[in-house]
C-alpha positions in Angstrom: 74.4 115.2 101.5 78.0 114.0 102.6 80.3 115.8 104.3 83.0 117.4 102.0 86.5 116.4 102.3 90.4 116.8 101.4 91.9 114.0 100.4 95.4 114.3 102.2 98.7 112.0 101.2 99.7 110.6 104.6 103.3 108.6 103.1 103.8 106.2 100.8 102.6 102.3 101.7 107.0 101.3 101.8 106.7 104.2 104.4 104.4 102.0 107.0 105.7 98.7 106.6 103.2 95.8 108.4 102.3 96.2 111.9 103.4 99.6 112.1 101.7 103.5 112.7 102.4 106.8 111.6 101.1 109.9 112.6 99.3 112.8 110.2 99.6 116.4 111.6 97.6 118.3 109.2 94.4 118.5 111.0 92.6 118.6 114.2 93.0 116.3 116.2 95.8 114.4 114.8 95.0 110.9 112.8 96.9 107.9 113.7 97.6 105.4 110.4 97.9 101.8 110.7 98.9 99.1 108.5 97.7 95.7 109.7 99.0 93.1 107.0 98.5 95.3 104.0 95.4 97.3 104.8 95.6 100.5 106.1 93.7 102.2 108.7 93.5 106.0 110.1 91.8 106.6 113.4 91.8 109.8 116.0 95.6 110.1 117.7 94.4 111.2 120.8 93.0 108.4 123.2 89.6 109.0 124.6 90.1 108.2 127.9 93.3 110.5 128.7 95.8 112.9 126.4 97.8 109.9 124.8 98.8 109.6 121.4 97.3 106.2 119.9 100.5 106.4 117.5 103.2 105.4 119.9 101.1 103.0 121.6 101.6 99.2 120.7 99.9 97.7 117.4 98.7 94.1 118.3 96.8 92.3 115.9 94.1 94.3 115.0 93.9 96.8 117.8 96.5 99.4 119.4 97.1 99.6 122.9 97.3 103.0 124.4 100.8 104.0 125.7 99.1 105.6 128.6 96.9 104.1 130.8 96.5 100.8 128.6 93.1 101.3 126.9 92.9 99.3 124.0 91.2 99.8 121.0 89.9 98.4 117.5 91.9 100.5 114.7 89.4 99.2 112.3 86.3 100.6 113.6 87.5 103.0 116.6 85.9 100.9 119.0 87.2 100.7 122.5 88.3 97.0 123.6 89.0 97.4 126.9 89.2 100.5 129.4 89.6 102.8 131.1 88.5 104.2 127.8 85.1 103.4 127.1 84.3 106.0 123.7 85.3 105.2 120.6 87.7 107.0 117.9 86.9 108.8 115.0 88.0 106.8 111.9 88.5 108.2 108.4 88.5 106.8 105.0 91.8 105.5 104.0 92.5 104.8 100.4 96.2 103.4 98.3 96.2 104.5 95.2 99.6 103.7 93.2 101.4 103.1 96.9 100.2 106.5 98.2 98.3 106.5 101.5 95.8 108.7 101.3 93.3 109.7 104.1 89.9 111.7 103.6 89.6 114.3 106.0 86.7 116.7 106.7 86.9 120.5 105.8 85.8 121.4 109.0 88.9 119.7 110.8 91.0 122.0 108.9 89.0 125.0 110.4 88.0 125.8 106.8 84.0 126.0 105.7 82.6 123.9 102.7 
């Protein structure tokens, strides 16, 4: 049985042009959103290594290095490229649907029960 979710508008797509990352608020930790040439990512803000946002670190390619201490990591699967992080992000599901971002997030990270 899956987990139940909200499905939460993040901005619209003109909103995160290519290249770029925005930052969601409305849950627990907060979700970094990334646009690599069209498609649309949303992984954990917060660095695993050290308290770092992953949203005002630098997007290269397909990774995003962190402002802090210079972990890198994958923004499509949350994987950790280089250290000092070695654990990887959470990632979410990430859907555009008539140039709405959208991002499923889990009940529980809103502190509510399913």
């Amino acid at each position: 049985m899956g987990r139940a979710t909200h499905r939460v508008r993040a901005c619209s797509l003109q909103e995160l042009p290519p290249g770029t990352a925005r930052k969601l608020r409305i849950a627990f930790p907060a979700i970094a959103i990334f646009n690599l040439d069209g498609t649309v990512y949303a992984v954990e803000d917060l660095c695993t290594h050290a308290f770092a946002l992953l949203s005002e670190g630098r997007v290269e390619g397909t990774s995003v290095r962190c402002p802090l201490h210079r972990s890198q990591f994958d923004v499509r699967t949350g994987e950790p490229l280089c250290g000092p992080a070695t654990e990887s992000l959470r990632t979410y599901e990430v859907e555009v649907i008539a140039g709405e971002v959208i991002v499923h997030i889990e009940t529980s990270l809103f502190g509510t029960s399913a």
